[in-house]
C-alpha positions in Angstrom: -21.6 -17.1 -20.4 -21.6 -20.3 -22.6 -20.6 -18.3 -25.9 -23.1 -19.8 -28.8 -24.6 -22.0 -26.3 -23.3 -25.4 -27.2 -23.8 -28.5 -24.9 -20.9 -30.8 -25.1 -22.3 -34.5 -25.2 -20.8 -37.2 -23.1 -17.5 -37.8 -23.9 -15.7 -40.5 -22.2 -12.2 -40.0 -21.8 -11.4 -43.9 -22.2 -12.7 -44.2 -25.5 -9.3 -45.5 -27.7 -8.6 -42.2 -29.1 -8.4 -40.5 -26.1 -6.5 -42.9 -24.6 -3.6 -42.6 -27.7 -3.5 -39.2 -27.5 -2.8 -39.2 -23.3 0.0 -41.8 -24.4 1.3 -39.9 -26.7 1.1 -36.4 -24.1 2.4 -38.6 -21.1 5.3 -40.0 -23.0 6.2 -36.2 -24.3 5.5 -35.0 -21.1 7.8 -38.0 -19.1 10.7 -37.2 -21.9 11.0 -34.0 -23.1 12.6 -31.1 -21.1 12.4 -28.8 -24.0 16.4 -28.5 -24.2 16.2 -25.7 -27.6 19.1 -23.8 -27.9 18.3 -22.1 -31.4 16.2 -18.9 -30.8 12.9 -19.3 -33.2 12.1 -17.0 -35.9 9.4 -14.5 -36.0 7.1 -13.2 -39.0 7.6 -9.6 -38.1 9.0 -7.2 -35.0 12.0 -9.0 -33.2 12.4 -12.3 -30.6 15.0 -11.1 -27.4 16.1 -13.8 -25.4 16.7 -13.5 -21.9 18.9 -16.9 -21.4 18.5 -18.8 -18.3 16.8 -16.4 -16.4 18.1 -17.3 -12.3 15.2 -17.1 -9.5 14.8 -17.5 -6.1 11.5 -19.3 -6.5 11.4 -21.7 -9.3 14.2 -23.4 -11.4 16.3 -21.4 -13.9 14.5 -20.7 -17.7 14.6 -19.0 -20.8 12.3 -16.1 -21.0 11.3 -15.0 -25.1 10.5 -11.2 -25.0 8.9 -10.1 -28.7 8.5 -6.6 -29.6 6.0 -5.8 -32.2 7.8 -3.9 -35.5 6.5 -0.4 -33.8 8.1 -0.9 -30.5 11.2 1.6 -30.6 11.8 2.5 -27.1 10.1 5.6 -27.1 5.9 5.2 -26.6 5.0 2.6 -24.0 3.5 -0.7 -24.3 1.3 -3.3 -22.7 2.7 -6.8 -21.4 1.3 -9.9 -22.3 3.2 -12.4 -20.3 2.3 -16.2 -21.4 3.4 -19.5 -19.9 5.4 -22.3 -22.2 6.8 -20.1 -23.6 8.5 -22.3 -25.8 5.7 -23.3 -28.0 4.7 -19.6 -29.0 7.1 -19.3 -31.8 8.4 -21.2 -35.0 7.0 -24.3 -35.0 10.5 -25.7 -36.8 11.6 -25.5 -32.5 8.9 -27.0 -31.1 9.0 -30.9 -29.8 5.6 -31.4 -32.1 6.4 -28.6 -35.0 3.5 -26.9 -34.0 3.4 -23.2 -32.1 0.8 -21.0 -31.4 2.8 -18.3 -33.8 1.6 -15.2 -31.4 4.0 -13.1 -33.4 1.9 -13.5 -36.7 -1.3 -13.1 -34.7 -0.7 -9.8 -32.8 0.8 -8.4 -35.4 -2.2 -8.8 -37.7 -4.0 -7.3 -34.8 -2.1 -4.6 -34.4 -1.4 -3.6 -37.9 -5.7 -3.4 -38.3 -5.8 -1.6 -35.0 -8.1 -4.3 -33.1 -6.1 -4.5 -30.3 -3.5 -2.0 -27.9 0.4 -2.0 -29.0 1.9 -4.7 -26.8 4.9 -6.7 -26.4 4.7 -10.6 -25.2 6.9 -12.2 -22.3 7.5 -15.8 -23.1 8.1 -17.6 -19.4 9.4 -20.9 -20.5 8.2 -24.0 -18.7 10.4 -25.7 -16.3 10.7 -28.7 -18.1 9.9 -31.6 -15.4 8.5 -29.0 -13.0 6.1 -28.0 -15.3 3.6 -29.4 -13.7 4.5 -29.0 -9.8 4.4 -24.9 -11.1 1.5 -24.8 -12.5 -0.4 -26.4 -10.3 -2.9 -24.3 -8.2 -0.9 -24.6 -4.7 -4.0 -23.1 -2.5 -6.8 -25.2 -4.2 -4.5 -28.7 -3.8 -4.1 -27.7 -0.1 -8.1 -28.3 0.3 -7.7 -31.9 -0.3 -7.7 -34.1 2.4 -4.9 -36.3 3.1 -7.2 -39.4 1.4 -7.8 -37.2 -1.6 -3.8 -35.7 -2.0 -3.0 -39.1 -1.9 -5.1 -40.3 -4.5 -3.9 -37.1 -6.8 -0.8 -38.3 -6.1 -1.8 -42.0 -7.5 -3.4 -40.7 -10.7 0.0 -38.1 -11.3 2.2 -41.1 -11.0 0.4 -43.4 -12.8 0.7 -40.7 -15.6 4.6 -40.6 -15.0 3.9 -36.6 -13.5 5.7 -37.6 -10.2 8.1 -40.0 -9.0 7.4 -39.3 -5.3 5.2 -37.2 -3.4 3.2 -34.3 -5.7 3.8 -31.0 -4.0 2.7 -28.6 -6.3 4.9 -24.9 -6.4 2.4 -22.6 -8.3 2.7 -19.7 -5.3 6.5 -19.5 -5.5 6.1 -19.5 -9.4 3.6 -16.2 -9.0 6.2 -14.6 -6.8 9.2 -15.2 -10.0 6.6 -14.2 -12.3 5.4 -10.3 -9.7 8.9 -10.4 -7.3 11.8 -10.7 -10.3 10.6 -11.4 -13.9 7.9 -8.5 -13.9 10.4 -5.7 -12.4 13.1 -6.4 -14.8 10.4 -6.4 -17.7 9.6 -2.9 -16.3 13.2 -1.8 -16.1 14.2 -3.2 -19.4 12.0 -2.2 -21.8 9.4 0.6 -22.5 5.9 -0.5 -21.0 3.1 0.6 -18.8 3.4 -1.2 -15.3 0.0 -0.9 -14.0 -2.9 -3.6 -14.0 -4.7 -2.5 -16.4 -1.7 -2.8 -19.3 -0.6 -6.2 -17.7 -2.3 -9.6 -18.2 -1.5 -12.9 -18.6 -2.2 -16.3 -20.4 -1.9 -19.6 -21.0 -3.3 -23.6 -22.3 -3.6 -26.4 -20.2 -1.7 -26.3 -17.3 -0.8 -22.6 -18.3 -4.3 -22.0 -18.5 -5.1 -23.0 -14.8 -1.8 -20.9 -13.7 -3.0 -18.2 -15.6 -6.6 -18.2 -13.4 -4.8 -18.8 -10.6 -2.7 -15.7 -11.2 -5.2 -13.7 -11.9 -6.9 -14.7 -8.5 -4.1 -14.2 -6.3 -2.6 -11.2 -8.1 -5.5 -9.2 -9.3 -3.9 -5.6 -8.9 -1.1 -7.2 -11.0 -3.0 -8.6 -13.7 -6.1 -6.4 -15.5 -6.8 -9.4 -17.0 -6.5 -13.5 -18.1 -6.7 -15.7 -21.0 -7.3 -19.1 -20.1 -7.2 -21.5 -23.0 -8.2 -25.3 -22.7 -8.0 -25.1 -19.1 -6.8 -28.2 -17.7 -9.8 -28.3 -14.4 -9.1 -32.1 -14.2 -5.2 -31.4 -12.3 -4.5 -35.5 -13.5 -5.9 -37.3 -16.4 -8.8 -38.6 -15.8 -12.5 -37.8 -14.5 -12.9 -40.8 -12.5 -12.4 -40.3 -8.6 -10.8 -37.1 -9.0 -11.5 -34.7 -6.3 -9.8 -31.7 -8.1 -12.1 -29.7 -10.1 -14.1 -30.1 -7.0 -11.3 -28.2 -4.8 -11.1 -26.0 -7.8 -14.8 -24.8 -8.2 -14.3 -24.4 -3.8 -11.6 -21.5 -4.4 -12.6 -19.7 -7.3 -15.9 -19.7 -5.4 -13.7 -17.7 -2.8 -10.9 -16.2 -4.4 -11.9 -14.9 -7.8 -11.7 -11.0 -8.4 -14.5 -9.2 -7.9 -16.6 -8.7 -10.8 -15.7 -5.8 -13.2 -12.1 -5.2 -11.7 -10.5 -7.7 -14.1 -11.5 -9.7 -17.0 -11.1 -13.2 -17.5 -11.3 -15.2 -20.9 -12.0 -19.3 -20.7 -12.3 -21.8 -23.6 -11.9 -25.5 -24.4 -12.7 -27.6 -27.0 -14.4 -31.1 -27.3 -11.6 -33.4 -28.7 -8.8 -35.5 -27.6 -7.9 -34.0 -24.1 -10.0 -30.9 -24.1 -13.1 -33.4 -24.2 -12.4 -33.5 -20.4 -13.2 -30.1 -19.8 -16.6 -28.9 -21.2 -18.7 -29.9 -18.2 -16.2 -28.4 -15.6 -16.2 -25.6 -17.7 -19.8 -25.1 -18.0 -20.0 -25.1 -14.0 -17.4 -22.4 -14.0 -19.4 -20.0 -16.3 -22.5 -20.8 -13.9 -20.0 -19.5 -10.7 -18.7 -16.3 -12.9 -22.4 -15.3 -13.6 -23.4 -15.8 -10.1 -20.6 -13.3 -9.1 -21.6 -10.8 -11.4 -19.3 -11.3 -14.4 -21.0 -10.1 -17.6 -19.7 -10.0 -21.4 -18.0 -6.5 -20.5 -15.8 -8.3 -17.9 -15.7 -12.3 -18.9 -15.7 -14.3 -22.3 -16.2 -17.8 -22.5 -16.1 -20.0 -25.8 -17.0 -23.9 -26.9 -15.2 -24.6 -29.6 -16.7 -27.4 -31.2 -14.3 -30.1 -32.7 -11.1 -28.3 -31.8 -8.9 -30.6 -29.8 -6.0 -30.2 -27.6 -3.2 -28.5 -29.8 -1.0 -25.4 -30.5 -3.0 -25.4 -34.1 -6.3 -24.6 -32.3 -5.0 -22.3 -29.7 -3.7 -20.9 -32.7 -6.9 -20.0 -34.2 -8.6 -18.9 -32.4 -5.8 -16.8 -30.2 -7.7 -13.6 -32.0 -10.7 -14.2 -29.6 -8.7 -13.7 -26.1 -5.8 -11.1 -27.2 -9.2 -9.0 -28.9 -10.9 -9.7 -25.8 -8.2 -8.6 -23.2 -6.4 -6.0 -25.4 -9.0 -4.5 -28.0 -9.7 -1.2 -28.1 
């Protein structure tokens, strides 16, 4: 469903605002390996670092655990775990000084008992793999050899790749089920089953997040998928990807009423590539039998692509997923 019914109009992404703003993302994006030592501050409850966390699957990270103010060791807890995790917290740390400050949101939440006691895993991003990690691995491997290559143009001419694209998003699932989740579940006092586990993202992290959700859904009772970044590259033009996309979901997406899902996007900067993907997408959920018990999706008119507006309107998903 199309919450509030909004048509986007037709945006075009080459407009000269849009085309400053993917500067500005591309030259972040081709620069900044988010190298943070200092461990941000939280509003309330208390941030627990787990410091360059080693894996099998992906390259080494920090992972940010925050336990709400009530968490004592004692009564169990739902896990949120959310991609860049990085930009959740203190926005004096982040590359833009702007985070999505989860720990003032939840704990608002919380404290008006709207939503379940949970704490949040923070997977940071691997830096210049971010993208490689995120990217759906099964949907990319649709693409004919024409179209991969093509991908590959439109990643390198956005300074994503240097040589071949080979995207890593099902060895990132197995760190996040195989070794992150089972010390999560060892370490701290939390309910392991699907139904008290979810997971979310923006972006890339919101596509990893859906993909998760698809691949794992016994793991994860449910996903938040913020801004989700359909287009795989950075542009609309003779991209085959949300194509491929639409192709598995239409295949691989839980069956309706075992999981929920949450989708939104926006209309500005980068987010005004998504609202016609997205509008497809809600057409597929419906046709598999997702209703507002089990799926949430949201226009949010003149919000662009940002921490600030994943920021407000964070409330929406964690109610969604978590509320009582």
């Amino acid at each position: 469903m199309w919450q509030n019914g909004t048509e986007s109009s037709n945006i075009s992404p080459k407009n000269e605002s849009m085309k400053r703003v993917l500067l500005a993302l591309l030259l972040f994006f081709a620069t900044n390996t988010f190298s943070q030592d200092i461990l941000p501050k939280v509003c309330s409850g208390s941030l627990h670092r787990i410091e360059n966390f080693k894996s099998r699957f992906v390259s080494s990270r920090n992972i940010d655990v925050w336990l709400p103010e009530n968490y004592d060791g004692k009564k169990t807890f739902s896990v949120l775990y959310m991609h860049d995790g990085q930009m959740l917290f203190d926005s004096t740390t982040t590359w833009n000084k702007q985070s999505w400050d989860v720990d003032d949101v939840m704990s608002k939440l919380q404290k008006s008992n709207k939503i379940q006691d949970c704490i949040v895993v923070a997977v940071w991003n691997g830096g210049n793999n971010r993208h490689r990690d995120y990217f759906p691995q099964k949907a990319f491997a649709l693409l004919s050899d024409i179209e991969k290559d093509t991908v590959n143009q439109q990643l390198k001419r956005a300074g994503r790749v240097q040589e071949k694209f080979i995207p890593n998003a099902d060895h990132y699932l197995k760190f996040l089920v195989k070794e992150l989740k089972p010390l999560i579940d060892k370490k701290y006092k939390v309910l392991k089953d699907k139904n008290h586990t979810f997971i979310a993202g923006s972006s890339m992290g919101g596509l990893i997040s859906m993909y998760a959700i698809c691949e794992y859904p016994k793991v994860f009772g449910g996903a938040a998928c913020l801004s989700t970044h359909w287009v795989g590259t950075f542009t609309l033009e003779n991209n085959p990807i949300p194509a491929v996309l639409m192709q598995y979901l239409d295949t691989h997406l839980p069956k309706a009423g075992k999981n929920k899902l949450y989708f939104d996007c926006g209309d500005q900067t980068l987010d005004a590539l998504y609202p016609d993907i997205q509008q497809k997408v809600d057409l597929l959920m419906a046709a598999k039998g997702y209703t507002a018990d089990n799926w949430m999706s949201i226009y949010a008119k003149n919000q662009d692509h940002s921490e600030k507006a994943w920021k407000a309107r964070l409330d929406k998903p964690l109610t969604f997923l978590l509320g009582k």
